[in-house]
Backbone as a chain_set.jsonl record, in Angstrom:
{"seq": "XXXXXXXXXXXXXXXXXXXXXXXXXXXXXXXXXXXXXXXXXXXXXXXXXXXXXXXXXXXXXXXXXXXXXXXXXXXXXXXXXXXXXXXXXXXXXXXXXXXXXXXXXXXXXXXXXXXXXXXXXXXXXXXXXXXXXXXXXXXXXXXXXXXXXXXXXXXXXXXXXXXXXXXXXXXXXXXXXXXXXXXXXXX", "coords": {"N": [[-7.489, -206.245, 40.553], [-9.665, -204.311, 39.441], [-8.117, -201.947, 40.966], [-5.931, -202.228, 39.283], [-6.877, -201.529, 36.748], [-7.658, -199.036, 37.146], [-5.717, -197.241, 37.733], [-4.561, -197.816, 35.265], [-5.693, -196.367, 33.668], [-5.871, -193.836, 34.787], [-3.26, -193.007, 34.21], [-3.337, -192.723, 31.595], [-5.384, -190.826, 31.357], [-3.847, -188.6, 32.58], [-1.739, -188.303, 30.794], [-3.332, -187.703, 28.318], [-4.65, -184.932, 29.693], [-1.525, -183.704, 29.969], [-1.019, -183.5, 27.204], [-2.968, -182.432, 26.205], [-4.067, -179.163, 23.99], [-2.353, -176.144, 25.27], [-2.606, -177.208, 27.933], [-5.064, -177.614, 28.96], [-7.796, -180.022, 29.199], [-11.089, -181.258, 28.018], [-13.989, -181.158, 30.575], [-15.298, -183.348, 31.389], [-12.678, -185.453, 31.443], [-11.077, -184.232, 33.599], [-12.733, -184.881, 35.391], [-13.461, -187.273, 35.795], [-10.487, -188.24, 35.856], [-10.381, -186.616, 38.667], [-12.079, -188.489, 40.028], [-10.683, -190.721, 39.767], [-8.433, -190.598, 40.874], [-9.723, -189.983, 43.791], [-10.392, -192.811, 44.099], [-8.252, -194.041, 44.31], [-7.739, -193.157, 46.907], [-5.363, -191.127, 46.516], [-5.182, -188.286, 47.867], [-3.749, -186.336, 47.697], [-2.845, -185.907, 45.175], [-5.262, -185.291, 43.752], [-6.122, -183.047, 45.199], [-4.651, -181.306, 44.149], [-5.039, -181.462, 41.161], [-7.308, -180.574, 41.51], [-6.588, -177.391, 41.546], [-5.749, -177.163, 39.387], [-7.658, -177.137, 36.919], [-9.543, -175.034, 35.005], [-11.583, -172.71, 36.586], [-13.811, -171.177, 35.541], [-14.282, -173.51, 34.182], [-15.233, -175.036, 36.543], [-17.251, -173.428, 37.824], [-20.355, -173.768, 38.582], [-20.816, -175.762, 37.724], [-22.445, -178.86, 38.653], [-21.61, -181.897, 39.088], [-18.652, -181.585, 39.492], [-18.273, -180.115, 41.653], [-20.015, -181.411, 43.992], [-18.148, -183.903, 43.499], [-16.094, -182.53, 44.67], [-16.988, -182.257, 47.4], [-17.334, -184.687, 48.209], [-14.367, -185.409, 48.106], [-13.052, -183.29, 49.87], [-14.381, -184.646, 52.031], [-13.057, -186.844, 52.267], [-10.977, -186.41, 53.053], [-11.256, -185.006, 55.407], [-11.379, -187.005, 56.69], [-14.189, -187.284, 57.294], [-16.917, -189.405, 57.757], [-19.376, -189.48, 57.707], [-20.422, -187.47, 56.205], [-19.194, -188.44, 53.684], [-20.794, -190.007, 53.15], [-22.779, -188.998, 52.518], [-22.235, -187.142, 50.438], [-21.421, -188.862, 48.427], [-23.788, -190.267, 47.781], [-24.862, -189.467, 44.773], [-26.711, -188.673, 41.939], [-24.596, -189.698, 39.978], [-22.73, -188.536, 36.874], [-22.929, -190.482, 33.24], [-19.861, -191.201, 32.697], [-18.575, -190.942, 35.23], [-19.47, -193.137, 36.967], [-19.73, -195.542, 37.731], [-16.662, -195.266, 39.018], [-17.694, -193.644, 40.761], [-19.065, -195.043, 42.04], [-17.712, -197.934, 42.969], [-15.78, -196.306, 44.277], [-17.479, -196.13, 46.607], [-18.435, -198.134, 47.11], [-15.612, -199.702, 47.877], [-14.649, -198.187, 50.278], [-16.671, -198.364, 51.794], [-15.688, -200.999, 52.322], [-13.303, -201.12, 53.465], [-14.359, -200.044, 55.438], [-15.241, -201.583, 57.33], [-13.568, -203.551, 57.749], [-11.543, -202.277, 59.279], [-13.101, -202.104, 61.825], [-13.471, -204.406, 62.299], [-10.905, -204.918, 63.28], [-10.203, -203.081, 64.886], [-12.137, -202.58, 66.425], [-13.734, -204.374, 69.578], [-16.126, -204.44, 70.508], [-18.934, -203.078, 68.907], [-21.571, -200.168, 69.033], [-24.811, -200.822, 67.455], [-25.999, -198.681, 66.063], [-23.555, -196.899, 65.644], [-22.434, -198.458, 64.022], [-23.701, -198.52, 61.699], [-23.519, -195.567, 61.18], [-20.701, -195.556, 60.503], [-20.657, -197.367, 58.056], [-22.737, -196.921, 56.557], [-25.022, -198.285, 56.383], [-28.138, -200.356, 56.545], [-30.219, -201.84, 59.038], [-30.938, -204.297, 58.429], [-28.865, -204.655, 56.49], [-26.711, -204.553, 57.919], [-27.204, -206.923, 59.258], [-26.65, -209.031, 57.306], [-24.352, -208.465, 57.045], [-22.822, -209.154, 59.071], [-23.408, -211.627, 59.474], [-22.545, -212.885, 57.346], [-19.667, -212.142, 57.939], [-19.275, -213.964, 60.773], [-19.839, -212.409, 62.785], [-21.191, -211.77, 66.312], [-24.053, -210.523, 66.693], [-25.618, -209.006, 69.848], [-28.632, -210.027, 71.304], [-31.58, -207.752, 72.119], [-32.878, -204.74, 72.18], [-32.707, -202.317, 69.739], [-30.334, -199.943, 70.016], [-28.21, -202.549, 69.101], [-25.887, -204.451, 70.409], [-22.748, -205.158, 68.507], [-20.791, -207.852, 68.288], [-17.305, -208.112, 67.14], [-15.985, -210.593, 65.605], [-12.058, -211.452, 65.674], [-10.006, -211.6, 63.33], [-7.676, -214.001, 62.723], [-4.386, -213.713, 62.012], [-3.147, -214.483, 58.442], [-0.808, -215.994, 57.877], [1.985, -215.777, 59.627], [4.808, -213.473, 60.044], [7.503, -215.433, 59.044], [11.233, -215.949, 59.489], [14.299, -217.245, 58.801], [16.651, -217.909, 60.997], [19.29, -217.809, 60.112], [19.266, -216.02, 57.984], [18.472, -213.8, 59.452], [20.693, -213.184, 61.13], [22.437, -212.93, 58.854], [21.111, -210.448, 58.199], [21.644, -208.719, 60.424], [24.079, -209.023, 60.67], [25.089, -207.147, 57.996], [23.981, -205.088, 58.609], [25.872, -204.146, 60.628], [28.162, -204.014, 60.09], [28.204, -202.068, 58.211], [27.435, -200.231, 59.57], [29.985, -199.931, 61.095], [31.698, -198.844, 58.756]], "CA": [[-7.638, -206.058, 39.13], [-9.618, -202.594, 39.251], [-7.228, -201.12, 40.729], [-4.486, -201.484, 38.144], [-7.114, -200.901, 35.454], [-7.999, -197.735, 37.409], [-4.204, -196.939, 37.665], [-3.905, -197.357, 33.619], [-7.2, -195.101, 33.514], [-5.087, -192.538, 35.528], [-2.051, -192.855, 33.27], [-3.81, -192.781, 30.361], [-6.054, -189.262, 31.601], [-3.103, -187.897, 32.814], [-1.311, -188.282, 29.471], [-4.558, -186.939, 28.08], [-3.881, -183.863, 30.061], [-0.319, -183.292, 29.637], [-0.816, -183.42, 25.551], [-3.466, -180.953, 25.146], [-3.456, -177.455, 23.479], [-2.917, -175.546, 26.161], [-3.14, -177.569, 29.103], [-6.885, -177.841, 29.39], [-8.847, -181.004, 28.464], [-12.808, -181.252, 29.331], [-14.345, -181.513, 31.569], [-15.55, -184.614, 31.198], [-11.453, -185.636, 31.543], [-10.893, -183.561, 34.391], [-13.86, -185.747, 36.172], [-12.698, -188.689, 35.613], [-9.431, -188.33, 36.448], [-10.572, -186.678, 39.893], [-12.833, -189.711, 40.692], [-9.808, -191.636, 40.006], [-7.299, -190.047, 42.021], [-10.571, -190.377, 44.724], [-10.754, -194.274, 44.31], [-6.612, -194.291, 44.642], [-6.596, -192.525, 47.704], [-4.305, -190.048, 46.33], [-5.834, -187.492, 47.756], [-2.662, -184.705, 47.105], [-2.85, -185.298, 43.569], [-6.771, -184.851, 43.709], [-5.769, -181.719, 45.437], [-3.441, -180.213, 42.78], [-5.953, -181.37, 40.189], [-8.702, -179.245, 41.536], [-6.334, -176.28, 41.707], [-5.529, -176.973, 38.052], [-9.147, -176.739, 36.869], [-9.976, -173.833, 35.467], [-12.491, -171.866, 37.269], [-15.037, -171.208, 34.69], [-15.05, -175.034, 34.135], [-15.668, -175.188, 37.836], [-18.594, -173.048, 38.636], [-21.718, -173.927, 37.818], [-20.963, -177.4, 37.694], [-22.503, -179.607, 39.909], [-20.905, -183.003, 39.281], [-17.743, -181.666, 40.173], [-18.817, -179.421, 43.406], [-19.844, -182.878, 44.334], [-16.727, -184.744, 43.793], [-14.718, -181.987, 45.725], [-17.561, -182.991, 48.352], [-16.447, -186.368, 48.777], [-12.675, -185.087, 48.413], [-13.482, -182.818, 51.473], [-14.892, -185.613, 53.235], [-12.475, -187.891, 52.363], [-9.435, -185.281, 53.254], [-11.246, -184.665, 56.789], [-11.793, -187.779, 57.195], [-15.291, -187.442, 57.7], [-17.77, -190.424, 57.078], [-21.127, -189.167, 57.495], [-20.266, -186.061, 54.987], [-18.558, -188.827, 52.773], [-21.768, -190.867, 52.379], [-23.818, -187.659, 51.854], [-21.817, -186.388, 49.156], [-21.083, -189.721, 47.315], [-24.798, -190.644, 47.171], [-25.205, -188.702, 43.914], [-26.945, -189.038, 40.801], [-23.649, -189.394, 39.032], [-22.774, -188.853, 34.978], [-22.082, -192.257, 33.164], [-18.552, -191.67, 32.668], [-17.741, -191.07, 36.271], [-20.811, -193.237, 37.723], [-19.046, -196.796, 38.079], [-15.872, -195.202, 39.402], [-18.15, -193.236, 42.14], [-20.025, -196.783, 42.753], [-16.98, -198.659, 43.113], [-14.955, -195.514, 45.801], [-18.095, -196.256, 47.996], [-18.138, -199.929, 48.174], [-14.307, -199.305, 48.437], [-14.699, -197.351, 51.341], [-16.99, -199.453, 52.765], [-15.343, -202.671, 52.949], [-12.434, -200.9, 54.025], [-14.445, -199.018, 57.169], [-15.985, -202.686, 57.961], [-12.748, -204.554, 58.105], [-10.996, -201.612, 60.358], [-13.814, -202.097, 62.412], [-12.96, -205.781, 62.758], [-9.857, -205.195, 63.281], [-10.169, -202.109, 66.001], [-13.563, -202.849, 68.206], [-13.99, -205.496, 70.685], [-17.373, -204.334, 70.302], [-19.679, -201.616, 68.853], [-23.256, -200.203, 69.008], [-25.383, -201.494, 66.068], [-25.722, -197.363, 65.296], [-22.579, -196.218, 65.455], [-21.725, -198.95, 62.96], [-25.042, -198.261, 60.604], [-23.036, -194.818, 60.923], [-19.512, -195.493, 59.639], [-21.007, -197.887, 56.958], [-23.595, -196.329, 55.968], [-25.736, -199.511, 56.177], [-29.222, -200.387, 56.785], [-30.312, -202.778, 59.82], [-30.799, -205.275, 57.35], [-27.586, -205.271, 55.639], [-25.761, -205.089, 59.44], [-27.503, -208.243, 59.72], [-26.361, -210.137, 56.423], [-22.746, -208.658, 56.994], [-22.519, -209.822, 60.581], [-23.678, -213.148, 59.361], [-20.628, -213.035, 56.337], [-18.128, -212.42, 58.458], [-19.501, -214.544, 61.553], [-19.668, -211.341, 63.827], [-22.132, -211.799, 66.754], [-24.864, -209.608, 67.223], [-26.25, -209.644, 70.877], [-30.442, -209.792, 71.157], [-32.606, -206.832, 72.288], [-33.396, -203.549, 71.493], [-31.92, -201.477, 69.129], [-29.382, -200.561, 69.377], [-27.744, -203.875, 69.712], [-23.939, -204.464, 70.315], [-22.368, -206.16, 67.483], [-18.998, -208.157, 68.655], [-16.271, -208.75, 65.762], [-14.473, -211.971, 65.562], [-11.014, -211.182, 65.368], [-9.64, -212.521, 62.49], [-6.634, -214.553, 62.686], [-3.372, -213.469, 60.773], [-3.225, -215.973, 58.258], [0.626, -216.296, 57.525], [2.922, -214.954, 60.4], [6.268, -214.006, 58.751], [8.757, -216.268, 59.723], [13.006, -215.324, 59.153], [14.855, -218.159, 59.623], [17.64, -217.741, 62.141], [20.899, -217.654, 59.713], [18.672, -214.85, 57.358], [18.159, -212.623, 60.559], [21.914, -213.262, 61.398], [23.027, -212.435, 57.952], [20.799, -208.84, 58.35], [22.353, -207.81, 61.565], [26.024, -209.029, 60.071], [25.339, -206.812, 56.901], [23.828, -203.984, 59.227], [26.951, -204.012, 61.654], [28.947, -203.957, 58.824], [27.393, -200.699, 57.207], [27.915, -198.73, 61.108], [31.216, -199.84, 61.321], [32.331, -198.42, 57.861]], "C": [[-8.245, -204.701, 38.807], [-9.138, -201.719, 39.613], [-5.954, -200.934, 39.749], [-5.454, -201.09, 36.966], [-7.199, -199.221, 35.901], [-6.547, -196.905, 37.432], [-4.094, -196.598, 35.939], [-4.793, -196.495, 33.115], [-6.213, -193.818, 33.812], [-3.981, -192.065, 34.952], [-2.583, -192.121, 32.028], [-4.914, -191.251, 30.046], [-4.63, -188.323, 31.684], [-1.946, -187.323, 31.399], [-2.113, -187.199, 28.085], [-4.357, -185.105, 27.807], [-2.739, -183.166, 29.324], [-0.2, -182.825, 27.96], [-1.678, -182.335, 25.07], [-3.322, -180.024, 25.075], [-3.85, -177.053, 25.004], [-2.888, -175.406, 27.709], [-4.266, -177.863, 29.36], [-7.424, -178.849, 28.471], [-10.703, -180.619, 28.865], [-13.153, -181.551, 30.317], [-14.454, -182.956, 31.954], [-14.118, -185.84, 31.707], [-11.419, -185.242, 32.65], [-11.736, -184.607, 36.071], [-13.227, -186.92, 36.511], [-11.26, -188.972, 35.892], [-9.478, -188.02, 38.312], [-11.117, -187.597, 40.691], [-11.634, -190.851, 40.518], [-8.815, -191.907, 40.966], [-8.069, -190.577, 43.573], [-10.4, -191.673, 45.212], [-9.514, -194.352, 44.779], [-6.715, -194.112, 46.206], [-5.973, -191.425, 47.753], [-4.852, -188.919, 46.047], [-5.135, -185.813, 47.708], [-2.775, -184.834, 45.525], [-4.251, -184.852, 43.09], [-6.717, -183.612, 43.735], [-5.534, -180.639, 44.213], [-4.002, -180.451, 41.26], [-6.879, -180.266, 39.969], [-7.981, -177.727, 41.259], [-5.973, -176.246, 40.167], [-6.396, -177.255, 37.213], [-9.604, -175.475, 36.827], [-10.833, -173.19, 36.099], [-13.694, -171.91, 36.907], [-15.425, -172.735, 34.36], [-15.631, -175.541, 35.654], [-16.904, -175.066, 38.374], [-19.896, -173.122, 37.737], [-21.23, -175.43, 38.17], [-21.236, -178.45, 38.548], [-22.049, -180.634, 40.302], [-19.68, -182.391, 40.122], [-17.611, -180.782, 41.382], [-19.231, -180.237, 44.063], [-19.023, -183.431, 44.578], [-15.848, -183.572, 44.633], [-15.967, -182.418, 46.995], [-16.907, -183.813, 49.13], [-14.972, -186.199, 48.706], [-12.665, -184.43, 49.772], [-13.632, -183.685, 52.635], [-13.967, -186.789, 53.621], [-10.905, -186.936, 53.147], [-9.827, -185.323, 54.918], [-11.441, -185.803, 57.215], [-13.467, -188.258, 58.594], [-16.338, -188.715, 57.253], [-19.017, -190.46, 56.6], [-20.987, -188.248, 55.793], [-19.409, -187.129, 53.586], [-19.957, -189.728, 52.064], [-22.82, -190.103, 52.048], [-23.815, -187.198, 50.614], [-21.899, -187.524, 48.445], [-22.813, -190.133, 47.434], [-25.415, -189.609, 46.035], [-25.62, -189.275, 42.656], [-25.775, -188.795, 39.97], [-23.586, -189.742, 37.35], [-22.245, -190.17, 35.017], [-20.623, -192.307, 33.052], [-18.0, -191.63, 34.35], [-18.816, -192.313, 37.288], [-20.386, -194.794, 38.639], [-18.245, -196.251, 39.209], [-16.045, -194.745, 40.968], [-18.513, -194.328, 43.447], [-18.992, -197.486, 43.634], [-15.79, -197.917, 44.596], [-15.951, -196.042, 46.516], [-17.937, -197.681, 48.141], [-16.85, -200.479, 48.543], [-14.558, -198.723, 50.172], [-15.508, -198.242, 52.365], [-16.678, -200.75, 53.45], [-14.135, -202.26, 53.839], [-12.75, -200.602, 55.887], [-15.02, -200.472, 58.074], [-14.275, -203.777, 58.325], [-11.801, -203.794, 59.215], [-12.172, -201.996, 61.523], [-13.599, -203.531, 63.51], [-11.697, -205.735, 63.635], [-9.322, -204.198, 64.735], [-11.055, -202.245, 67.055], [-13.398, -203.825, 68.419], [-15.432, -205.423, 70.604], [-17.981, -202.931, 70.172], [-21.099, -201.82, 68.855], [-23.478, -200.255, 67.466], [-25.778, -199.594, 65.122], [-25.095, -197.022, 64.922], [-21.908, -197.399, 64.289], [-22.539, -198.71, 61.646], [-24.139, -196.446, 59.842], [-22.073, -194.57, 59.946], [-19.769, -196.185, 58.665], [-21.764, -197.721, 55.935], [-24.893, -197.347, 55.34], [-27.156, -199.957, 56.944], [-29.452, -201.701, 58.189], [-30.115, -204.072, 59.634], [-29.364, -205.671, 57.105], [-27.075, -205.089, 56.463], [-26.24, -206.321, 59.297], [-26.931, -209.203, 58.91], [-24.502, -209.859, 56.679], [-22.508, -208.735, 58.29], [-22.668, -211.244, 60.229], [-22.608, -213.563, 58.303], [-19.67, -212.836, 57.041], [-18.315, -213.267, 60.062], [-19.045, -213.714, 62.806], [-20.939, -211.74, 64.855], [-22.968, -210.418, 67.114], [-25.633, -209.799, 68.689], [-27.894, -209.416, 70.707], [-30.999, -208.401, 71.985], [-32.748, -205.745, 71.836], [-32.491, -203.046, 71.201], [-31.668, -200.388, 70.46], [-28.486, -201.55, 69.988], [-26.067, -203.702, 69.515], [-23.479, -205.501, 69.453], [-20.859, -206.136, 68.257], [-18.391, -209.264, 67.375], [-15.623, -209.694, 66.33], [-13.364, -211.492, 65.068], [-10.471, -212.022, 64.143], [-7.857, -212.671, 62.477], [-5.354, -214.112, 61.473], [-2.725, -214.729, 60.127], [-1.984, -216.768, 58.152], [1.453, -215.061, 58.631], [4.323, -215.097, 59.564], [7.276, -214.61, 59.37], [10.111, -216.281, 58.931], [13.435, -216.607, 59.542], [16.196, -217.713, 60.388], [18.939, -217.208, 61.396], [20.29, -216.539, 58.832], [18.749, -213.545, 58.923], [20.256, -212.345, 60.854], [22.368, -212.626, 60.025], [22.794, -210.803, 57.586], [21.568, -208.046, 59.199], [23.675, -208.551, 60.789], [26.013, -207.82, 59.085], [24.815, -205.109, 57.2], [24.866, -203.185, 59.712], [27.733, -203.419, 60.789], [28.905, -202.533, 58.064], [27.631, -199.57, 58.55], [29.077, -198.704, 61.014], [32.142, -199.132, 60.076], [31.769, -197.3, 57.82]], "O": [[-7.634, -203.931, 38.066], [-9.321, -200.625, 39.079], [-5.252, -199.95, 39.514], [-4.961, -200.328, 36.135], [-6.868, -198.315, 35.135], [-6.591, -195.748, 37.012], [-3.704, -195.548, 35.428], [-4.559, -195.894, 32.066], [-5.935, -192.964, 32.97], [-3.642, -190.888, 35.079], [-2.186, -191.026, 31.629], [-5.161, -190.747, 28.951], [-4.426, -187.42, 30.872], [-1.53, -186.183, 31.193], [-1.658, -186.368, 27.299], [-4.138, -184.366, 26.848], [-2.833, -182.348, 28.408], [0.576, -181.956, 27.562], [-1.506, -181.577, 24.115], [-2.531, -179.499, 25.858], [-4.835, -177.3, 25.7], [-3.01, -174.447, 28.471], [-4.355, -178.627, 30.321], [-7.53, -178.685, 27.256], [-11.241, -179.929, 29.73], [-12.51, -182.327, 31.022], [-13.727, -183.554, 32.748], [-14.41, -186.912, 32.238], [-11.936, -186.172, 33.27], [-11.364, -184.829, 37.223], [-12.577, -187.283, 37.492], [-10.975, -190.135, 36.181], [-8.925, -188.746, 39.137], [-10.822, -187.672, 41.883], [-11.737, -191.874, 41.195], [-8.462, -192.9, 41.601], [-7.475, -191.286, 44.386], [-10.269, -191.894, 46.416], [-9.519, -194.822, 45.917], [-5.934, -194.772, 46.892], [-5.92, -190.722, 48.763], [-5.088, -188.41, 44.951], [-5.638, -184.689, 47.691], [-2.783, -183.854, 44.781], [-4.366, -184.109, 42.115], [-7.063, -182.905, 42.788], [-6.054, -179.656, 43.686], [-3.567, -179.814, 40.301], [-7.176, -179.492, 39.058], [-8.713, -176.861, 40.779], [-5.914, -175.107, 39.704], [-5.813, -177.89, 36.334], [-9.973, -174.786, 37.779], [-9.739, -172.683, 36.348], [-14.603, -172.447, 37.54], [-16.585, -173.14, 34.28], [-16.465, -176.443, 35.725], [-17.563, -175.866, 39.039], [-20.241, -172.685, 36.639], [-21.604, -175.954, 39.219], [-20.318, -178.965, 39.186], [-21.893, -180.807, 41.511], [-19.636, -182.626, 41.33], [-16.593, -180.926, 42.059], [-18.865, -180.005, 45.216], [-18.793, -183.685, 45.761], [-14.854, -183.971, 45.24], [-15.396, -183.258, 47.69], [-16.247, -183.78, 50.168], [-14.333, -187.01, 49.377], [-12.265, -185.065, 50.748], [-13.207, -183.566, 53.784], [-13.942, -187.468, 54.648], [-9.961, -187.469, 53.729], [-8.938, -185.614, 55.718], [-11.767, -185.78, 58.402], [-13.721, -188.85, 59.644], [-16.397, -188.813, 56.027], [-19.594, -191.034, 55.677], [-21.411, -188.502, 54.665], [-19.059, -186.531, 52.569], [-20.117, -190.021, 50.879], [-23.73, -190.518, 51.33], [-24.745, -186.913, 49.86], [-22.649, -187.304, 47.494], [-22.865, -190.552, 46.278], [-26.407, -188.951, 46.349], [-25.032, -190.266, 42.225], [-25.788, -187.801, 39.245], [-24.083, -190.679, 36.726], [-21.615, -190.823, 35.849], [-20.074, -193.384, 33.288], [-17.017, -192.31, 34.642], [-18.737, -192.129, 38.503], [-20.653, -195.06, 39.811], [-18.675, -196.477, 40.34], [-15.356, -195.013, 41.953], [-18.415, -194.471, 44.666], [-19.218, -197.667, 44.831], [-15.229, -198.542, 45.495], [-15.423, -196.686, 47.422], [-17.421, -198.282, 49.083], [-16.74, -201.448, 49.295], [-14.517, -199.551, 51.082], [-15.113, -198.699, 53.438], [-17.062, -201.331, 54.465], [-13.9, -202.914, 54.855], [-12.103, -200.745, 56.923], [-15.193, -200.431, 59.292], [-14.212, -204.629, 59.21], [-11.267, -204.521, 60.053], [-11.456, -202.29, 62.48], [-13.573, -203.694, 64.73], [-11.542, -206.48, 64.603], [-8.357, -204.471, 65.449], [-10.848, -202.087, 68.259], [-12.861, -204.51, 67.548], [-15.999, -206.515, 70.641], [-17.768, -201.949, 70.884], [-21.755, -202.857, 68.76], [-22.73, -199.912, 66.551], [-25.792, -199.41, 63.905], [-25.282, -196.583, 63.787], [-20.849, -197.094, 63.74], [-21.942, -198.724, 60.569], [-24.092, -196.124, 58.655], [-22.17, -193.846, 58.955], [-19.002, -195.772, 57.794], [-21.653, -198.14, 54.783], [-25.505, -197.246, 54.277], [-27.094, -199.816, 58.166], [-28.575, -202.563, 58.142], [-29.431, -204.853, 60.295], [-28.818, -206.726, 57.427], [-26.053, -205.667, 56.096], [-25.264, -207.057, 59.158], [-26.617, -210.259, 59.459], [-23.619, -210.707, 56.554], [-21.548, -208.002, 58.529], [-21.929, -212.039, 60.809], [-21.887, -214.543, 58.485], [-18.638, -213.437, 56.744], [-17.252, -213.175, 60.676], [-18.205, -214.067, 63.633], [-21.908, -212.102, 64.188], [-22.504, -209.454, 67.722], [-26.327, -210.815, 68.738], [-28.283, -208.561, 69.912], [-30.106, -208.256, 72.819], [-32.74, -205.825, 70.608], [-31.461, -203.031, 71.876], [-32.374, -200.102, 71.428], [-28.057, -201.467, 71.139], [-25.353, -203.057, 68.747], [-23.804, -206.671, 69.655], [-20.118, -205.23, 68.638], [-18.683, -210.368, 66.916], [-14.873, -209.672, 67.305], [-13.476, -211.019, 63.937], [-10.625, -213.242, 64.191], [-7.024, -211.784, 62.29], [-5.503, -214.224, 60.256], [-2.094, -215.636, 60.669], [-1.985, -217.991, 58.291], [1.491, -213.842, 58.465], [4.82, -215.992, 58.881], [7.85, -214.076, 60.319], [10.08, -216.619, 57.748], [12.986, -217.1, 60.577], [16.64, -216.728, 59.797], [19.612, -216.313, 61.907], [21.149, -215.664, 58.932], [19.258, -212.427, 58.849], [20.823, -211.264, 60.694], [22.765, -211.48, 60.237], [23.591, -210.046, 57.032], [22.073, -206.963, 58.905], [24.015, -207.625, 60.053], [27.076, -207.214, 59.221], [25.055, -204.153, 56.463], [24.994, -201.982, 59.489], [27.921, -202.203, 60.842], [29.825, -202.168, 57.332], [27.93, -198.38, 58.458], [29.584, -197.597, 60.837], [33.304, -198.853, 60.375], [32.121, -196.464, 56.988]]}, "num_chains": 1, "name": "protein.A"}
């Protein structure tokens, strides 16, 4: 659901854009559309945002020398430099959208995690999450990850999680693909 509102946010800036004298909206616009593009993902149109930004609205400004931050970080796919930059006192119009990329980002780097280790050190996950000992402990206990006992740093091992619906073709569907494949070489 916030992503399609953030989608009709993005329409609805971009439109923004496109209509005013000129080409140039505020800043304020400009923001908000880049933190959107951010939350998307879509980090080529982020790109080609910043380069269409004038200059003088650029410098000086620290919000958005910030958000190219976390575009940087997110482009190099850096994590540390992503939770550096996004912990910012952000303005209220972009402040949610900032809130909402990091706990984005986070659930995302916790379920790859699941989904890629057999087991990691209790640092190197404090690392990519950007999460306190503490809150390793309550989200090991939400997703029924074991933590082993002794000294930091402890090895946390992910439960694999089961794929919940395998896709299943039935036999005369698979047959009717390769007939309608064959069919398409041979002509």
């Amino acid at each position: 659901m916030l992503s399609e509102k953030i989608g009709q946010l993005t329409l609805l800036l971009e439109k923004h854009e496109l209509e005013a004298s000129g080409g140039i909206v505020s800043i304020q616009i400009y923001s908000e559309l880049f933190a959107a593009y951010l939350y998307q993902n879509d980090l080529a149109s982020a790109r080609f945002l910043w380069k269409r930004i004038p200059q003088n609205m650029k410098t000086g400004n620290v919000e958005m020398d910030q958000m190219y931050k976390v575009y940087v970080a997110l482009w190099n796919n850096n994590t540390a430099g992503f939770y550096k930059a996004i912990n910012h006192d952000w303005s209220k119009h972009v402040s949610e959208l900032m809130f909402e990329l990091k706990e984005k980002f986070q659930q995302e780097t916790i379920a790859l995690i699941g989904r890629a280790y057999s087991s990691i050190f209790e640092n190197v996950f404090a690392e990519m999450t950007n999460q306190t000992p503490d809150m390793i402990e309550d989200t090991c206990k939400s997703l029924n990850w074991e933590i082993t006992p002794g000294p930091y740093p402890r090895l946390i091992i992910p439960k694999q999680t089961v794929d919940e619906k395998p896709i299943v073709v039935s036999s005369e569907a698979q047959l009717h693909r390769l007939t309608d494949f064959v069919s398409f070489l041979e002509n």
